[in-house]
C-alpha positions in Angstrom: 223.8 -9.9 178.4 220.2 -9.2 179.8 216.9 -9.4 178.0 216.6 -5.5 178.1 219.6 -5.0 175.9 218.1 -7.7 173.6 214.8 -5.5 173.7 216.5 -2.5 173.5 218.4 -3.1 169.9 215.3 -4.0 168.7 213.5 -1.6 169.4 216.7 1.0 167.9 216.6 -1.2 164.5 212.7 -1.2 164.3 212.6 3.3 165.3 215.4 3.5 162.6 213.6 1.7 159.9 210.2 3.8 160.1 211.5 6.8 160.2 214.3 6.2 157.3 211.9 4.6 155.2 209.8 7.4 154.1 212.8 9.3 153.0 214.3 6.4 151.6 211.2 5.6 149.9 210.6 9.0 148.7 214.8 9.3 147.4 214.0 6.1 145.4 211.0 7.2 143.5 212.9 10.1 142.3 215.6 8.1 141.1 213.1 5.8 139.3 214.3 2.9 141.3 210.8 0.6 140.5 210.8 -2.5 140.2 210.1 -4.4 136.4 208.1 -7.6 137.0 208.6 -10.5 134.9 206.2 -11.0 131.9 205.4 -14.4 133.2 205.0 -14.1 136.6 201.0 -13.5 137.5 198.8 -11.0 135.9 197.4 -9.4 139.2 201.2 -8.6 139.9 201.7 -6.1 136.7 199.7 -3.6 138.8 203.4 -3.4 141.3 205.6 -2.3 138.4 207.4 0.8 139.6 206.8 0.3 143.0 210.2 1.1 144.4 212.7 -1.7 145.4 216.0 -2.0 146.7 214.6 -1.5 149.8 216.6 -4.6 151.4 220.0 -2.3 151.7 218.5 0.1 153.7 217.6 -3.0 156.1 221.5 -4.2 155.7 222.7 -0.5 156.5 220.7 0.5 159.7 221.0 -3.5 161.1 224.7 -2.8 160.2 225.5 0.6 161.6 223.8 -0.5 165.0 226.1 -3.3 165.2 228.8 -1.2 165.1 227.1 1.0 167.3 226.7 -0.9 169.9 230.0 -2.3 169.7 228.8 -6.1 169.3 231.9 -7.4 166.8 233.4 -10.2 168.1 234.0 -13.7 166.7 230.2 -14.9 166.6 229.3 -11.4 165.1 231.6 -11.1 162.4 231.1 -13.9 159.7 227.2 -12.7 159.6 227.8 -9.3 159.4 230.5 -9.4 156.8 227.8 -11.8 154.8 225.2 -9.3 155.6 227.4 -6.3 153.7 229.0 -8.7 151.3 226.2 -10.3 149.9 224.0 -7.2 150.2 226.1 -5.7 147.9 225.8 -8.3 145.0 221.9 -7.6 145.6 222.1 -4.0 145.4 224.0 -4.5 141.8 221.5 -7.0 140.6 218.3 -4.7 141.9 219.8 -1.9 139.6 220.6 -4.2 136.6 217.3 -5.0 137.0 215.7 -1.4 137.2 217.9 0.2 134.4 216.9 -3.6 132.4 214.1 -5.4 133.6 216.0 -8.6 133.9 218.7 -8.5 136.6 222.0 -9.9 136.6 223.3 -13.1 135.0 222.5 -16.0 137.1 226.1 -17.5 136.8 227.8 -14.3 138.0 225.6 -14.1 140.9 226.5 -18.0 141.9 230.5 -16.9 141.9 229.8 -14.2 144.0 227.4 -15.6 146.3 229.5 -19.1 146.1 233.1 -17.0 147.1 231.2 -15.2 149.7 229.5 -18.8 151.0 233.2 -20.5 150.8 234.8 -17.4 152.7 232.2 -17.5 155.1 232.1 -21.5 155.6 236.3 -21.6 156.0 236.6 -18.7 158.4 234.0 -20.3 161.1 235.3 -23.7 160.6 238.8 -22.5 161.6 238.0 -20.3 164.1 235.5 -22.3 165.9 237.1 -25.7 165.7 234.5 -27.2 163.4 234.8 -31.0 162.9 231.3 -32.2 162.2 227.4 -31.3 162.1 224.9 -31.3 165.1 222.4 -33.7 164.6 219.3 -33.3 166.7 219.4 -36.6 169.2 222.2 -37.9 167.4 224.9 -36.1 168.3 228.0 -34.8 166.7 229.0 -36.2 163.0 231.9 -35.9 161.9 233.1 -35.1 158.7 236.1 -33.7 156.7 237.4 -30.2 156.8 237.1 -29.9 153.0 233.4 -31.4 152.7 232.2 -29.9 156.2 233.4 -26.3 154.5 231.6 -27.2 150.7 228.3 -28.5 152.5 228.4 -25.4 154.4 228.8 -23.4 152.0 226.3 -24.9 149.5 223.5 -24.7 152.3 224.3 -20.7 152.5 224.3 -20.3 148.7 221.1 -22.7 148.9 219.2 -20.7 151.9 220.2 -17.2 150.2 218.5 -18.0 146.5 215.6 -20.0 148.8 214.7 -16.5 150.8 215.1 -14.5 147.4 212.7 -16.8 145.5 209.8 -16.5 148.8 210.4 -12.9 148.2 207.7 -12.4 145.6 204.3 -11.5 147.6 204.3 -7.7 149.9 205.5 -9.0 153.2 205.5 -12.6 152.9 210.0 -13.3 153.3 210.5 -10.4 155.5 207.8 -12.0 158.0 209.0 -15.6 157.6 212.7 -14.5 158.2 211.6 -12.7 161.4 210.5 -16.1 162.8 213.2 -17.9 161.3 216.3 -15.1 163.0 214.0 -15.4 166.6 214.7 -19.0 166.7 217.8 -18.4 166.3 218.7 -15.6 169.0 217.0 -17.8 171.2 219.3 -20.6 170.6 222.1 -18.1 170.8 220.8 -17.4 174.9 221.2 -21.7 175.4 224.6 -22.6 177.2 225.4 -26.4 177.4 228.5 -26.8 179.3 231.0 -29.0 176.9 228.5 -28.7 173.3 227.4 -24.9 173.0 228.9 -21.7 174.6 226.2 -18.4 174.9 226.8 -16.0 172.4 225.2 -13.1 173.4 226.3 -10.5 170.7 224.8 -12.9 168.1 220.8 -12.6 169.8 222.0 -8.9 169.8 222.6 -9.2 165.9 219.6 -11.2 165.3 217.6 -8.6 167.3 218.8 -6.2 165.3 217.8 -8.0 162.3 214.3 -8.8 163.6 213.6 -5.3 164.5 214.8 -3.7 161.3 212.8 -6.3 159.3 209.7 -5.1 161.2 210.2 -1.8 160.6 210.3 -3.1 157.1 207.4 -4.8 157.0 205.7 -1.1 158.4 205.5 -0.5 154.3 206.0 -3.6 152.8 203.2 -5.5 153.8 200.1 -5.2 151.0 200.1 -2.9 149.6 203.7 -2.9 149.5 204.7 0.8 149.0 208.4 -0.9 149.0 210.1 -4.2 147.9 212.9 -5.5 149.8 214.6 -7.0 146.7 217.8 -9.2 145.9 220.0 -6.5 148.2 217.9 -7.8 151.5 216.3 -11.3 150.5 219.7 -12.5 149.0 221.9 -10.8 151.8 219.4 -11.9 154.7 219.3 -15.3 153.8 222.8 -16.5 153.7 223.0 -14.5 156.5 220.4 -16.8 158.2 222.1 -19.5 157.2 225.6 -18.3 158.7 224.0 -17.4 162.1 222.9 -20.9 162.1 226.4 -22.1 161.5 228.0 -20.1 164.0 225.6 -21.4 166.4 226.3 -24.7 165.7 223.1 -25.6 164.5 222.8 -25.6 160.6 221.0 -29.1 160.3 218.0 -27.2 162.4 217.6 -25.3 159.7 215.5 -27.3 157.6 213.0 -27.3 160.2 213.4 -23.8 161.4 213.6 -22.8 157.7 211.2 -24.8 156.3 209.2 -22.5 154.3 212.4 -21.3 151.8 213.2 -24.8 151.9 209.7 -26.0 150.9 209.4 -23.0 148.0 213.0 -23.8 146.5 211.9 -27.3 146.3 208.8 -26.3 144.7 211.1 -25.0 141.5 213.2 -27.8 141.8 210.7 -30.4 141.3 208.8 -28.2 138.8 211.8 -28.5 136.8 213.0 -31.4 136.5 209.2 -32.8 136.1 208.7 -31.0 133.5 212.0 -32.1 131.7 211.8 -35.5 132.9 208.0 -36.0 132.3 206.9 -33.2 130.1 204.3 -32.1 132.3 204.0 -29.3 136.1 203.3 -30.3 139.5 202.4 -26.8 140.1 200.4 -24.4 138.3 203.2 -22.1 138.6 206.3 -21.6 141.1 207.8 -20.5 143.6 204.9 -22.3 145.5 203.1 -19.3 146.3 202.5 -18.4 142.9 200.9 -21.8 142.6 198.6 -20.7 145.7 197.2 -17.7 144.2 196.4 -19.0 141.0 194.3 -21.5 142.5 192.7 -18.6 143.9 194.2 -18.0 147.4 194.2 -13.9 147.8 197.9 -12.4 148.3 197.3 -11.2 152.3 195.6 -15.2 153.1 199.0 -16.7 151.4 201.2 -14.7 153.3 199.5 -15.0 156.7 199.4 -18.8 155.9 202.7 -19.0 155.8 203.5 -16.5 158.7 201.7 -19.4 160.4 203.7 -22.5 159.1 207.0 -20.5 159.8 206.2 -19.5 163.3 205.1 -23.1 164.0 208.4 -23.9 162.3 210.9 -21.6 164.6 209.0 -22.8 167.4 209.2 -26.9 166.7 212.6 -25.8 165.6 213.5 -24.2 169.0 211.3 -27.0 171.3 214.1 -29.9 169.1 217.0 -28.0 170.3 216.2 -27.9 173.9 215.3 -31.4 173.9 218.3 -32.5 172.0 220.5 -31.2 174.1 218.9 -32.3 177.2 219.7 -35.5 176.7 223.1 -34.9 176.3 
């Protein structure tokens, strides 16, 4: 597998995306596919209503159709791209309950779904690929039993896929951070260490094809957004994420390469259960960026801020890998 091909599906997702998205776009406005924001969510965000959303399943369909395409299915391709389709579509049904509604799905049929999917997911690539433990970073190998190795698994996809749907709330800001968060990824896909990790190269083809199409994305989803990606791309994409770090053997790195979802999930969490614990917020408002702009950070600073961390955090992420392995 050489670079050029890596480039080169790129490149085809990120051409497909701008110039789908107009007409995509343009098909969803006269469906009256806009999106109904919360009553509580920020007042400078009531100005979005009706932009259109559901904009995530045209990223699942064109990263999907290239796969095929270019005739990448093979072991390492398959879990994430079934995730990708199966996941996408619970997000495509909750982003139309949520047009036609203004309040999306139930939260408890989304969990069974995502959870089945996540469970699915985690027993197929433990069987297939022998999985008897976790890669810890200059630790080694951990082992732990088939039946908890498959429900942690499985809980960190569920986790990672609600974590990437709840950074989705500013224009751009979880398609950029899950660009940086899939390059990490490919480039641990590239790394070959004889007797701990075999090259995959049709997986850094799939996350190419991810990256790219999440560029093309951004094109019209960065402020102001004339698109949203949605529950059918930020659900879908993140326990996608979260598979291709499985399959690569390296789903402890994610709460370092990851690190933004993880910090903005934990930002509810702790809002929570202070608030039921102490009666009073840590935050002003979550997810965390919420908390950021009403302290009067401006949408485009927050989401270039965290751009920033989550670069940092694919590169640190990356630069632990290589070292860890090393010294093997």
């Amino acid at each position: 597998m050489s670079l050029i091909q890596i480039v080169v599906a790129l490149l085809l997702a990120f051409i497909g995306m701008v110039i789908l998205a107009p007409i995509y776009i343009s098909l969803l406005q006269r469906l009256g596919y806009g999106k109904q924001i919360r009553g509580e969510g920020p007042a400078t965000h009531f100005g979005k209503a009706g932009t259109p959303t559901m904009g995530g399943m045209l990223v699942v369909s064109v990263v999907l159709f290239l796969a095929m395409a270019l005739r990448i299915e093979d072991a390492a391709t398959l879990t994430p791209m079934l995730t990708l389709m199966g996941v996408g579509i619970l997000g495509a049904v909750d982003d139309f309950v949520n047009v036609r509604t203004g309040v999306g799905m139930r939260g408890r049929w989304k969990l069974v779904w995502q959870t089945g999917v996540a469970i699915l997911a985690a027993f197929y690539i433990w069987r297939h690929f022998d999985l008897t433990g976790l890669n810890i970073p200059f630790l080694g190998q951990f082992e732990v039993a088939g039946p908890l190795l498959i429900g942690f698994i499985a809980f960190v996809i569920v986790g990672t896929s609600n974590a990437v749907n709840l950074t989705d709330g500013l224009d751009g800001l979880a398609g950029g951070v899950l660009i940086f968060s899939f390059v990490a990824y490919l480039l641990v896909s590239l790394v070959e260490v004889p007797g701990v990790k075999i090259e995959q190269p049709n997986l850094a083809v799939f996350c190419a094809l991810v990256i790219g199409a999440l560029m093309g994305f951004l094109w019209f989803n960065v402020h102001p957004a004339q698109i949203f990606m949605g529950d059918s791309g930020a659900l879908s994409l993140g326990a996608t994420l979260a598979v291709v770090a499985t399959v690569n053997g390296q789903l402890p790195l994610l709460a370092i390469v990851g690190i933004v979802f993880f910090a903005v999930i934990m930002s509810v969490v702790l809002q929570v259960l202070s608030y039921r614990l102490r009666g009073r917020r840590i935050f002003r408002m979550t997810p965390l960026h919420h908390h950021f702009e009403l302290i009067g950070w401006a949408e485009e600073k927050i989401t270039l801020r965290f751009w920033i961390v989550a670069a940092l955090a694919g590169l640190l992420g990356f630069s632990i890998f290589l070292a860890s392995v090393q010294q093997l």
